[in-house]
ROGUGU-285549 format. One line per field, with one value per residue (C-alpha): residue number from 1; residue in one letter; chain; x, y, z. Coordinates in nm, 2 decimals. Each point is the difference from the previous one (the first is absolute). Layout:
<sedrens>
pos c(NUM|...)
code c(a|...)
unit c(A|...)
x c(X|...)
y c(Y|...)
z c(Z|...)
</sedrens>
This chain:
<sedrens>
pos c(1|2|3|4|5|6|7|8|9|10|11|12|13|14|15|16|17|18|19|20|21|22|23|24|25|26|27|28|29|30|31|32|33|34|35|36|37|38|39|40|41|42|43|44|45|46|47|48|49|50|51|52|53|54|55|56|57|58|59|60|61|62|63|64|65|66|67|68|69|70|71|72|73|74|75|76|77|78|79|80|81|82|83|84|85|86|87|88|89|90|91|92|93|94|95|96|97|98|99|100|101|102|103|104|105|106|107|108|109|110|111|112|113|114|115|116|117|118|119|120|121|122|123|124|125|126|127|128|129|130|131|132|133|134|135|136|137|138|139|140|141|142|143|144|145|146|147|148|149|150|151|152|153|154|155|156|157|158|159|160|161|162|163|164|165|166|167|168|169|170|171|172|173|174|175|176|177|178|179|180|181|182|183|184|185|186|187|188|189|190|191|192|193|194|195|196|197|198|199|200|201|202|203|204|205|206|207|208|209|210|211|212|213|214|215|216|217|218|219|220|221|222|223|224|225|226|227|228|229|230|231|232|233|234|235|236|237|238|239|240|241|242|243|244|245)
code c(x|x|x|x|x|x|x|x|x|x|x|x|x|x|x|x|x|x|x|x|x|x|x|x|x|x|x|x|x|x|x|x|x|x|x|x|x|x|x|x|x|x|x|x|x|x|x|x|x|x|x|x|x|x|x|x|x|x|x|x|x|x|x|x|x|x|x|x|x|x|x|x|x|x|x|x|x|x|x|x|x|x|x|x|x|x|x|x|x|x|x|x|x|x|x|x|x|x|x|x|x|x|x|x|x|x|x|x|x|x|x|x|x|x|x|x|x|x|x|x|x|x|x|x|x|x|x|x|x|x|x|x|x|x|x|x|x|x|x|x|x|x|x|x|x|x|x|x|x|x|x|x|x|x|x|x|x|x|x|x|x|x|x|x|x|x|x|x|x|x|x|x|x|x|x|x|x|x|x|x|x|x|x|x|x|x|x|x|x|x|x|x|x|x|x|x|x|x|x|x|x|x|x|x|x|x|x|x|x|x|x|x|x|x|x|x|x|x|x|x|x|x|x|x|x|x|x|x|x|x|x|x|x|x|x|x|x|x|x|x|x|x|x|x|x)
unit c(A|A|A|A|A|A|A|A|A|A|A|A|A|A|A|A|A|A|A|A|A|A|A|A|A|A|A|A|A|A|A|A|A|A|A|A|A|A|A|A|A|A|A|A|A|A|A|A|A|A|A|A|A|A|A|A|A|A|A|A|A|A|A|A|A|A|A|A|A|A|A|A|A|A|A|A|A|A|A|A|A|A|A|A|A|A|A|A|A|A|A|A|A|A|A|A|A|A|A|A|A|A|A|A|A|A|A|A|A|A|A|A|A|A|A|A|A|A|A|A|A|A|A|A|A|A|A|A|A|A|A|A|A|A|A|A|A|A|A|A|A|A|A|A|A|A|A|A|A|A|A|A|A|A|A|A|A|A|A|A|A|A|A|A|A|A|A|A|A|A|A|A|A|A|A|A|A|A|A|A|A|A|A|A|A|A|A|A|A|A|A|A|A|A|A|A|A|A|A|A|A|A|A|A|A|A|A|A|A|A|A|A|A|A|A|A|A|A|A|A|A|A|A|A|A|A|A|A|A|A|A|A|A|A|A|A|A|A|A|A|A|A|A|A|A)
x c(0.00|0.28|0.20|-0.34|-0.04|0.36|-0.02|-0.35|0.21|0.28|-0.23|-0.15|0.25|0.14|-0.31|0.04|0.31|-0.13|-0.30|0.24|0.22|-0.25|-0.19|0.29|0.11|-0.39|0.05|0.34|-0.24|-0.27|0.27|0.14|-0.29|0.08|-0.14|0.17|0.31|0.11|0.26|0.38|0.26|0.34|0.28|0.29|0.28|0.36|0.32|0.29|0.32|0.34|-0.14|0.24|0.28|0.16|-0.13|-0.37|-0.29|-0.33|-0.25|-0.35|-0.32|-0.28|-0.26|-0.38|-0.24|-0.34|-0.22|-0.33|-0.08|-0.28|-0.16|0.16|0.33|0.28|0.08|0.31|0.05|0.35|-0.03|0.23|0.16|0.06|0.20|0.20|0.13|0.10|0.18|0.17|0.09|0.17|0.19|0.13|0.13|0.22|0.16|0.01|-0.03|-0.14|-0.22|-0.36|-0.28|-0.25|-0.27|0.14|0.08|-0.39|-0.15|0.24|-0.21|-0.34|-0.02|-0.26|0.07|-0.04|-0.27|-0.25|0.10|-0.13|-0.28|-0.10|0.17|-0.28|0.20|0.32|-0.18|-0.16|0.32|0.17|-0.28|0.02|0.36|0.07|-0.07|-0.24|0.18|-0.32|-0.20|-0.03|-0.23|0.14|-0.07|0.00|-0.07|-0.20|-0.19|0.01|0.13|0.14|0.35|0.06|0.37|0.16|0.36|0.13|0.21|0.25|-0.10|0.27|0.28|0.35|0.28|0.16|-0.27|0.06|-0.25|-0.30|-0.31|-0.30|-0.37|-0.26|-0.26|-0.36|-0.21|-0.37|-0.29|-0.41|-0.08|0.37|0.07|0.42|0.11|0.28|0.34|0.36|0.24|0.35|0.30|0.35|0.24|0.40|0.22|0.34|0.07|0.28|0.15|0.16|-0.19|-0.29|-0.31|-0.36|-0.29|-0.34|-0.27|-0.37|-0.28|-0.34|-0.31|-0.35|-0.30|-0.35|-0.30|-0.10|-0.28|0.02|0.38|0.29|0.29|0.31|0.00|0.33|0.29|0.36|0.28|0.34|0.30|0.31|0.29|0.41|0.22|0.34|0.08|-0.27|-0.28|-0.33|-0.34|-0.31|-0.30|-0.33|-0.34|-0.28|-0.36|-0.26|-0.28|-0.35|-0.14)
y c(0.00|0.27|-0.12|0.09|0.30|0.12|-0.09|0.20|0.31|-0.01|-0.07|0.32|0.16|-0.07|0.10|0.35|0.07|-0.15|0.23|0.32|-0.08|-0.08|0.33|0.15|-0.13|0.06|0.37|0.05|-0.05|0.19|0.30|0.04|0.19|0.31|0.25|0.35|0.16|0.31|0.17|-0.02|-0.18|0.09|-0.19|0.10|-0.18|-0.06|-0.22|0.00|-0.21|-0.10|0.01|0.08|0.11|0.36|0.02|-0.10|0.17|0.07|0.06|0.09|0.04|0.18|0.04|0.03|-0.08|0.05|-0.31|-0.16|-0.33|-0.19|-0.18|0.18|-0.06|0.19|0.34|0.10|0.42|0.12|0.40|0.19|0.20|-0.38|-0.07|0.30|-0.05|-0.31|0.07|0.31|-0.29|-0.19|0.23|0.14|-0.36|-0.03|0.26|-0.07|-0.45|0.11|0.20|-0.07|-0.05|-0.13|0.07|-0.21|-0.28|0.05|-0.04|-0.28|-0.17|0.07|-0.25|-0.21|-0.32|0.22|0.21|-0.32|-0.11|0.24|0.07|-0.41|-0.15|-0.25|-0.18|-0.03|-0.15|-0.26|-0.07|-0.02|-0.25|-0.22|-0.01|-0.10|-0.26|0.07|-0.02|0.06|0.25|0.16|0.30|0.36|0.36|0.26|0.34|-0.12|-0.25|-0.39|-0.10|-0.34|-0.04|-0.22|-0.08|-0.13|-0.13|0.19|-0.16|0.20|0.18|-0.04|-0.31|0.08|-0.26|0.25|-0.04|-0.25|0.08|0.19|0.04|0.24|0.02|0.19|0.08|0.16|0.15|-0.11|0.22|-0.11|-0.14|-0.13|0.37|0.08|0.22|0.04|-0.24|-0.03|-0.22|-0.11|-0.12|-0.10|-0.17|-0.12|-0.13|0.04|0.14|-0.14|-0.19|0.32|0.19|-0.05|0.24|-0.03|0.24|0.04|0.24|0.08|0.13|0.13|0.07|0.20|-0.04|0.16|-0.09|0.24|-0.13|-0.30|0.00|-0.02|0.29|-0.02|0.32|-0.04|-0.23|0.01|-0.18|-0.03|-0.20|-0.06|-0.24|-0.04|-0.18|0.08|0.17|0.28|0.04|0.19|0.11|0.12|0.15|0.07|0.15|-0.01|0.18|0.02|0.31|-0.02|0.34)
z c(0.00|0.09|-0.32|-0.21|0.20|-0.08|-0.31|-0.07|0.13|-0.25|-0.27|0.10|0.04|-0.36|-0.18|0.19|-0.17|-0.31|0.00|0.06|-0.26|-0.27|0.07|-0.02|-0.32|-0.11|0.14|-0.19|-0.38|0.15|0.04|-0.32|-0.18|-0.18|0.21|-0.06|0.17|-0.01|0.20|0.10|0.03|0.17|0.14|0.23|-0.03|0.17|-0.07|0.19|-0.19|0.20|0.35|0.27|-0.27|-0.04|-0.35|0.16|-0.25|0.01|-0.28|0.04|-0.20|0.04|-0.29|-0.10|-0.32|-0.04|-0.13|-0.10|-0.04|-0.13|-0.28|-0.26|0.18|0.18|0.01|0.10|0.00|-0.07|0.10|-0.23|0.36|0.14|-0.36|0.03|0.32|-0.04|-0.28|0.15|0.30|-0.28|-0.16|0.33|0.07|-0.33|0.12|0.39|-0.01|0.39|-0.04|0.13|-0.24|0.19|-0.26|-0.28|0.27|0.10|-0.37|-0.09|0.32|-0.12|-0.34|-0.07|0.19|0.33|-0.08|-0.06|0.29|0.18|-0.17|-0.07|0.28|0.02|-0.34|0.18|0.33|-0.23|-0.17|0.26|0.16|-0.31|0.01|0.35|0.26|0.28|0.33|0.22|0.18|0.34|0.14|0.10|-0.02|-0.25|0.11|0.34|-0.20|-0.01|-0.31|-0.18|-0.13|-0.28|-0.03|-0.33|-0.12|-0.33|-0.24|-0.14|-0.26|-0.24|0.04|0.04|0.00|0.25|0.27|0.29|0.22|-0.01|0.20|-0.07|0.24|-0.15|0.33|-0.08|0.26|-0.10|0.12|-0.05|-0.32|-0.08|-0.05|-0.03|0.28|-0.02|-0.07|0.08|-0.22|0.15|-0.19|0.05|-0.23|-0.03|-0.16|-0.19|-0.38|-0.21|0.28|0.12|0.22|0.21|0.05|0.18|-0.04|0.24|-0.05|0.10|-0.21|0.18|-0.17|0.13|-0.16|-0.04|-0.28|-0.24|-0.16|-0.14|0.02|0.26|0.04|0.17|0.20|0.09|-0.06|0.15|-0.07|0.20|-0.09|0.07|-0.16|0.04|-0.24|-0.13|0.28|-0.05|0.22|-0.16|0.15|-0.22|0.13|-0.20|0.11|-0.27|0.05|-0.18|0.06|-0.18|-0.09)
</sedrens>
């Protein structure tokens, strides 16, 4: 009787997680209509090369674009001001190799790849969710609510001979109705290149999300990573938002 009993409760317990994860795979088609965006886009940006070294440098980004998205497609807006500037940032650095030109480094950040990420972020998610393995699901918080996370094991996205090791957990916060949250990825990888040197790399990515419509945004993604190799130690840091008008 207790071994039924027991086992009544896992069975339970497995259909839970197998409800959450099916609505939210059922959730993840519903939100990727074409409802229309419009708004902005900016990013801020910073890398940091040769940590700890007297010839240390730090490069930073910091640009803007308007944009609409919808049926017809994407819509990026280049303003004629932003071009000029940028250029002016170039020129200035044939001249001086140091000198900052944060614009240029910001717009070379916004291309395509990025911007759909933001503004269809509900396509990675199920890419991402049709790619990897399901590790399992636990409850938590998000923003003073109860909420589900699903967690999920990446493969990498691209082989390389070079890799030894590598280890990437995707984690999505799930509200009511297998709604995303919000979601945190986590990578780390090794390994050694040409039998010379060695070299590792670790980052973090964090996504928020709202529903506009029909579709989901990614109000906000930030990125930090960090890598040695060669005997060179780098940093990059990226914050992306996205503003609806």
């Amino acid at each position: 009787m207790h071994k039924l009993f027991f086992t009544a409760l896992l069975g339970l317990g497995l259909n839970a997680q197998a409800d959450t994860l099916s609505e939210f795979k059922s959730t993840l088609q519903r939100l990727q209509a074409d409802s229309p965006l419009k708004g902005q886009i900016s990013v801020k940006s910073e890398v940091r090369s040769n940590e700890g070294k007297d010839d240390a440098e730090t490069e930073q980004g910091l640009a803007a674009l308007p944009f609409e998205d919808g049926q017809p497609g994407l819509r990026l807006q280049y303003p004629q001001a932003l071009l000029s500037k940028a250029q002016s940032e170039r020129q200035a650095r044939d001249a001086n190799p140091k000198a900052a030109a944060p614009t240029h480094a910001g717009l070379q950040l916004l291309e395509y790849g990025t911007v759909r990420e933001l503004t269809r972020p509900a396509e990675l998610l199920a890419r991402h969710v049709q790619r990897g393995s399901f590790k399992g699901e636990r409850s938590d918080n998000w923003q003073g609510k109860p909420a589900k996370v699903l967690s999920f094991e990446l493969p990498m996205g691209k082989p390389n001979k070079y890799v030894k090791s590598f280890e990437n957990i995707l984690e999505v916060w799930v509200g009511p109705e297998g709604q995303p949250l919000a979601a945190r990825s986590r990578y780390k990888l090794s390994g050694r290149a040409m039998m010379v040197f060695s070299f590792e790399q670790q980052g973090e990515d964090e996504w928020q999300f709202a529903v506009v419509g029909e579709r989901l945004v990614a109000l906000r993604k930030t990125s930090q990573s960090s890598g040695s190799g060669g005997g060179e130690k780098g940093v990059t840091k990226r914050d992306f938002t996205l503003s609806l008008s």
